[in-house]
Structure formats: C-alpha cells, structure tokens
PDB file as gemmi writes it, atoms N, CA and C in Angstrom:
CRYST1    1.000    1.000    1.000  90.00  90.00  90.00 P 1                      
ATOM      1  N   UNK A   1       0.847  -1.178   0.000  1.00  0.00           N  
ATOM      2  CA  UNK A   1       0.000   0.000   0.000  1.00  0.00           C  
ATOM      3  C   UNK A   1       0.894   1.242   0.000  1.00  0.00           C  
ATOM      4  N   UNK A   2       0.576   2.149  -1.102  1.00  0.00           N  
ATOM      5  CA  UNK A   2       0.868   3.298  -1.122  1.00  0.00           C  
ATOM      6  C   UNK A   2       0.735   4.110  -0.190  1.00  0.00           C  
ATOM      7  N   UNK A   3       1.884   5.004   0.194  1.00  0.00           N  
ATOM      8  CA  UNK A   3       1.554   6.385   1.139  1.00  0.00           C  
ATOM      9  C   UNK A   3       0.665   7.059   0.511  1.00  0.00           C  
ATOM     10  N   UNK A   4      -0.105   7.879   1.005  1.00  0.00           N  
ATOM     11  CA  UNK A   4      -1.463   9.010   0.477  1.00  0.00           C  
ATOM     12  C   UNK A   4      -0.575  10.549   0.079  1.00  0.00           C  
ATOM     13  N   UNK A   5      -0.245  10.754  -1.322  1.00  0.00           N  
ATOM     14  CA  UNK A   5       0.123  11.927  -1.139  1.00  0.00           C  
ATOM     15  C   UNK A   5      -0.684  12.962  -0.094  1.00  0.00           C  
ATOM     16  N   UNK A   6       0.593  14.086  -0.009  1.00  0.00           N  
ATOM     17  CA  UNK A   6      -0.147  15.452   0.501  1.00  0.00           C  
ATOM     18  C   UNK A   6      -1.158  16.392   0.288  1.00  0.00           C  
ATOM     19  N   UNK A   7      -1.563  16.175  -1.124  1.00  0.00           N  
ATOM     20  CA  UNK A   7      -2.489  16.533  -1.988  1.00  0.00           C  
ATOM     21  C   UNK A   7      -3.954  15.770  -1.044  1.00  0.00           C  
ATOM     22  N   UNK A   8      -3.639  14.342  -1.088  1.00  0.00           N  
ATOM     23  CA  UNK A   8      -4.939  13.596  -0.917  1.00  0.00           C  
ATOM     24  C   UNK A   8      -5.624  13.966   0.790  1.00  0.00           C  
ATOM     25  N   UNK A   9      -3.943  14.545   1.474  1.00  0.00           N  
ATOM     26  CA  UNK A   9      -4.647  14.196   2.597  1.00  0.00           C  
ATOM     27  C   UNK A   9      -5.020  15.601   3.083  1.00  0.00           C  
ATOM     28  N   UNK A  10      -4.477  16.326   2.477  1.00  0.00           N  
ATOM     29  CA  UNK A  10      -4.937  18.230   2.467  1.00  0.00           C  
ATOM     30  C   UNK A  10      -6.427  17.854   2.091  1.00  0.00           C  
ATOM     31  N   UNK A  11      -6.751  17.140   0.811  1.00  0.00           N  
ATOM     32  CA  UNK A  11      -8.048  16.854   0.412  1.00  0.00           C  
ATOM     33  C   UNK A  11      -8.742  16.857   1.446  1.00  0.00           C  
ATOM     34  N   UNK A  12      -8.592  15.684   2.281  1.00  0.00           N  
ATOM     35  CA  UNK A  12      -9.885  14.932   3.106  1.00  0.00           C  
ATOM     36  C   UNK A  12      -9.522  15.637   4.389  1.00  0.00           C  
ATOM     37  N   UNK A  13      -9.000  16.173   4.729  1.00  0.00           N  
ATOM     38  CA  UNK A  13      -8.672  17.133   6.226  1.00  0.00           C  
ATOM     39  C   UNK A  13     -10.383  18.095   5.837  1.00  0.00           C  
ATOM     40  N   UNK A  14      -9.724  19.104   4.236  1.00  0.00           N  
ATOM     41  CA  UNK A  14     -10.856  19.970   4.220  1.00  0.00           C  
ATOM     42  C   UNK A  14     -11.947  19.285   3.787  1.00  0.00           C  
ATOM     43  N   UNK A  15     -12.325  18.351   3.713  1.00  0.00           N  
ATOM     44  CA  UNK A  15     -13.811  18.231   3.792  1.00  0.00           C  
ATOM     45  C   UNK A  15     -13.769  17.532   5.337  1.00  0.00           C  
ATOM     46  N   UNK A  16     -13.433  16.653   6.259  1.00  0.00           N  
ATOM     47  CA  UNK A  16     -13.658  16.784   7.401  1.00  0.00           C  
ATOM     48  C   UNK A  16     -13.916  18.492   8.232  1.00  0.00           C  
ATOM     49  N   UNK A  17     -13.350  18.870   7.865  1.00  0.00           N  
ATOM     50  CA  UNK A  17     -13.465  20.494   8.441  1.00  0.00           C  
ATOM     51  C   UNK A  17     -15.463  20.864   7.605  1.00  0.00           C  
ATOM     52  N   UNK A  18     -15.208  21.103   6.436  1.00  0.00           N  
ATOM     53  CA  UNK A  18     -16.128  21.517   6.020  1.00  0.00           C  
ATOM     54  C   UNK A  18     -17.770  20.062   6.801  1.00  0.00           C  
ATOM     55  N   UNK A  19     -17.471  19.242   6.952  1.00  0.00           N  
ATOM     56  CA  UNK A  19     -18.318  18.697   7.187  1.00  0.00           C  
ATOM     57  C   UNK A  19     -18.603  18.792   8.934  1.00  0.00           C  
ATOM     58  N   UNK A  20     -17.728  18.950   9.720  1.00  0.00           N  
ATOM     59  CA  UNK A  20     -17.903  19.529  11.091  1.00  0.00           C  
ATOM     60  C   UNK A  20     -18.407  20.586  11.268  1.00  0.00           C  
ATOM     61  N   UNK A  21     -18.016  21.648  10.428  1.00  0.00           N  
ATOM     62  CA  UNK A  21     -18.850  23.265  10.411  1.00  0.00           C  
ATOM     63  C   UNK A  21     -20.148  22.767  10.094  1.00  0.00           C  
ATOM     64  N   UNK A  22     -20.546  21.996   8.915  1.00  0.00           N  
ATOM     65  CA  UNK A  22     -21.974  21.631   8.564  1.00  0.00           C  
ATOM     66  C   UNK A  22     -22.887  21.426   9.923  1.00  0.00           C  
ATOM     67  N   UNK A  23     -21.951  20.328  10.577  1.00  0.00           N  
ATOM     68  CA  UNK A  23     -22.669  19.616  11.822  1.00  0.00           C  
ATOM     69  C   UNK A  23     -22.930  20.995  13.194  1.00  0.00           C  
ATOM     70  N   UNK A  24     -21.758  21.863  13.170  1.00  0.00           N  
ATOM     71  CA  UNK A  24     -22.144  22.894  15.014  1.00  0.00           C  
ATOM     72  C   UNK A  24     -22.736  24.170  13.736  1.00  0.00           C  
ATOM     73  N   UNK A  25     -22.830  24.336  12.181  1.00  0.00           N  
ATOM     74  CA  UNK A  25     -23.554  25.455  11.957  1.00  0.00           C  
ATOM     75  C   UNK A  25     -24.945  26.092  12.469  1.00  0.00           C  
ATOM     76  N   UNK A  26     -25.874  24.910  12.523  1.00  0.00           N  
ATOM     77  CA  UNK A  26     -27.210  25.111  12.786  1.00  0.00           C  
ATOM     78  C   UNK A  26     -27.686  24.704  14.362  1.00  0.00           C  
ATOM     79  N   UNK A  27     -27.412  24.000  14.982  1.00  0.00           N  
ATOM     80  CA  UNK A  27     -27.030  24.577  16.926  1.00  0.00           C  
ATOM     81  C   UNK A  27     -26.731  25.597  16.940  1.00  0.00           C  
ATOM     82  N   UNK A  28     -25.417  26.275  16.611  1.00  0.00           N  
ATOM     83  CA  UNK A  28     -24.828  27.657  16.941  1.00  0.00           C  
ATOM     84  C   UNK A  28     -26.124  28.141  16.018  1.00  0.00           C  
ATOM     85  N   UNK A  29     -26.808  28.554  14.901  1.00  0.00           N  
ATOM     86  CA  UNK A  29     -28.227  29.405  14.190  1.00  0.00           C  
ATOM     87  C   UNK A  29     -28.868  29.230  15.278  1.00  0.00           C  
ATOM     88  N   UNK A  30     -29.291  28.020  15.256  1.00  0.00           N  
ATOM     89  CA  UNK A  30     -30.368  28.264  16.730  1.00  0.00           C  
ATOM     90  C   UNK A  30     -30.245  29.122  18.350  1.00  0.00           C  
ATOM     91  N   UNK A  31     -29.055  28.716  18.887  1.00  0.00           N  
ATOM     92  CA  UNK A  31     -28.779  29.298  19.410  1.00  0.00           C  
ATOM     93  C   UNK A  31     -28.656  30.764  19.585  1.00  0.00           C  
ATOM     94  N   UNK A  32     -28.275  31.038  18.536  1.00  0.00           N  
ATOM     95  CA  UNK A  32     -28.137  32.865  18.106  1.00  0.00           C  
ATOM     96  C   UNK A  32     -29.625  33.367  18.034  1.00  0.00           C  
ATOM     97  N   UNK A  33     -30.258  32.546  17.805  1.00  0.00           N  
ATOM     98  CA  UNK A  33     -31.704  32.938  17.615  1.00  0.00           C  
ATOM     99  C   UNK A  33     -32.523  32.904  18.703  1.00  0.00           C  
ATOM    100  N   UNK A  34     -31.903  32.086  19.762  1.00  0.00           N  
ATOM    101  CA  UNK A  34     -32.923  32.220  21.057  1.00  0.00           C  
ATOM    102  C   UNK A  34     -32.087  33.141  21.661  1.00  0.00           C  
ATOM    103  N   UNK A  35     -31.216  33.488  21.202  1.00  0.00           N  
ATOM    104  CA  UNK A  35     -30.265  34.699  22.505  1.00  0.00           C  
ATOM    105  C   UNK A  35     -31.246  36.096  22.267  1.00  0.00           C  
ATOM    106  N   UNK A  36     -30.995  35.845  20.823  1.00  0.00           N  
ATOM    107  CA  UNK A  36     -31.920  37.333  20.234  1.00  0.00           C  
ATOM    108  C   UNK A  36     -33.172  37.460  21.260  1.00  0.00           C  
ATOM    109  N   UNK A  37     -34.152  36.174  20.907  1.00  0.00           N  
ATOM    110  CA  UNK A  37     -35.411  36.212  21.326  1.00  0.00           C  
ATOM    111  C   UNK A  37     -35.686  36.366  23.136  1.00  0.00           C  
ATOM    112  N   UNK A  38     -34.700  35.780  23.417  1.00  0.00           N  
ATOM    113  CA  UNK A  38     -34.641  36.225  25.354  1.00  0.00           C  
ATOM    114  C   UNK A  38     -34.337  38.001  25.634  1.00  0.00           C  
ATOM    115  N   UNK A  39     -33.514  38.139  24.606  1.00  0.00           N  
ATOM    116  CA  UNK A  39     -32.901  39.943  24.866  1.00  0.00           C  
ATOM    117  C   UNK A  39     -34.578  40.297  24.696  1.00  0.00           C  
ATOM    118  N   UNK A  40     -35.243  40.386  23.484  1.00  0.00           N  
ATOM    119  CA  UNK A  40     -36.348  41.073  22.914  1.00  0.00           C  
ATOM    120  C   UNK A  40     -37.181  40.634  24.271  1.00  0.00           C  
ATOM    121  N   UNK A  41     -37.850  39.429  24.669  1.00  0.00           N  
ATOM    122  CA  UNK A  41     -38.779  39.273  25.861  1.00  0.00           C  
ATOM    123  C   UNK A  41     -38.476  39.777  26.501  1.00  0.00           C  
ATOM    124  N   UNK A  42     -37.081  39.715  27.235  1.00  0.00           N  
ATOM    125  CA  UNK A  42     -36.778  40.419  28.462  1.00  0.00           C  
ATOM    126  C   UNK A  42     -36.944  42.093  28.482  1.00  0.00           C  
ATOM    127  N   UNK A  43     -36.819  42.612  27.142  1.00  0.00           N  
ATOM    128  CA  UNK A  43     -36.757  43.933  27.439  1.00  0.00           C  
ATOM    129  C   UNK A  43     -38.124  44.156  27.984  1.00  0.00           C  
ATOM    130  N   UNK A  44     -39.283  43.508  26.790  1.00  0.00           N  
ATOM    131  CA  UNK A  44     -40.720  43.851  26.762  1.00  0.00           C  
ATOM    132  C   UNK A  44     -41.356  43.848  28.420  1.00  0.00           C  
ATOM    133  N   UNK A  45     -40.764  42.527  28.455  1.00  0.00           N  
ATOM    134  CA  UNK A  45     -41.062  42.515  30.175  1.00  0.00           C  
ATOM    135  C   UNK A  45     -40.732  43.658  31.034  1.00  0.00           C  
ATOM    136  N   UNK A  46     -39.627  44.212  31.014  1.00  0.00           N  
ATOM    137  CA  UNK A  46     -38.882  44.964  31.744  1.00  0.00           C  
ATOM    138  C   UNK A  46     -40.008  46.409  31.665  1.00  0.00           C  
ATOM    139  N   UNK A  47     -40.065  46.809  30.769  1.00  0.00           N  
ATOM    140  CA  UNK A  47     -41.393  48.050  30.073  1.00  0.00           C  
ATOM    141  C   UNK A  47     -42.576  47.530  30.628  1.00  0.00           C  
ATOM    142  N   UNK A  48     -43.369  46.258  30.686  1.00  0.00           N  
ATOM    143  CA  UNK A  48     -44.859  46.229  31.159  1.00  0.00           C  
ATOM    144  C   UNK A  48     -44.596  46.227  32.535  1.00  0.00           C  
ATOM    145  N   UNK A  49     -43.294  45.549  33.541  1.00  0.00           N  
ATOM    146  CA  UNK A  49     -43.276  45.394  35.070  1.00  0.00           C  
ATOM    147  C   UNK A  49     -43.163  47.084  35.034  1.00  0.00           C  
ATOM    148  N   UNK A  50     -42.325  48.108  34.487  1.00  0.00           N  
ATOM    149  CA  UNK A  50     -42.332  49.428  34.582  1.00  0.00           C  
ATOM    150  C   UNK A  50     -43.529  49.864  35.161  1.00  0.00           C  
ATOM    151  N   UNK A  51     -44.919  49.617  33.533  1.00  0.00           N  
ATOM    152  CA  UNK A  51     -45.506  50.652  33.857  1.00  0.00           C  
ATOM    153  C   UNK A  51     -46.791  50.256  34.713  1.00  0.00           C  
ATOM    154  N   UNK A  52     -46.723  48.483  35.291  1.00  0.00           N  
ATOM    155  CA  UNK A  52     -47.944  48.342  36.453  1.00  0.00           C  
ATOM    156  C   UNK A  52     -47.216  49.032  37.580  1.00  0.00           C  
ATOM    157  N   UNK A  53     -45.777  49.072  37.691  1.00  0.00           N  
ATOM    158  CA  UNK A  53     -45.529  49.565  38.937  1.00  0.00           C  
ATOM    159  C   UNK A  53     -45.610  51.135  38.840  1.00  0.00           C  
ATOM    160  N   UNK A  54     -45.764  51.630  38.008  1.00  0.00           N  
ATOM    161  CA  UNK A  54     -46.082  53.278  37.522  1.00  0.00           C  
ATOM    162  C   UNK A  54     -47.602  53.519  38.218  1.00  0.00           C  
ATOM    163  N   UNK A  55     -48.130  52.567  38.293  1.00  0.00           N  
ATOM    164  CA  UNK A  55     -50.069  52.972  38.233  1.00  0.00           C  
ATOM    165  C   UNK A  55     -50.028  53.133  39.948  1.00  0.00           C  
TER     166      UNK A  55                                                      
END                                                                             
C-alpha cells in the first residue's frame, strides 16, 4: 500500500473540516436565535413590570 500523497490528505482534512462546520452550523443558528429572542422578551417585560408599577 501506497503512502497518500499530501495533496490527498490536504483533500480529506478539508472536507472533514467543512463537514464539522456543517454539523455545530445550525445549533450555533439556533442558538443565536434564542439569545436574540430572550434579549427582545426580556426587554418587553422589563417596560410592562415598569408601567404596572407606575399605576
């Protein structure tokens, strides 16, 4: 058996890479997306506890 040139194994490194980003891309989307959505509730909240305690 042949050694794997450097070529082949540069090859399959970057698609292991590219296929790991595939796999934590969309956890990390989601994630980014509930961070957003806790900031936005929390503010809203923060404004309605305001203005019952205003009355």
């Amino acid at each position: 058996m042949e050694k794997p040139s450097l070529a082949t194994c540069r090859n399959e490194i970057d698609d292991i890479l590219k296929a790991s980003l595939f796999v934590l891309y969309q956890p990390m989307q989601n994630a980014f997306k509930m961070r957003k959505r806790v900031e936005k509730v929390k503010h809203v909240a923060v404004k309605s506890l305001d203005m019952q305690l205003a009355i």
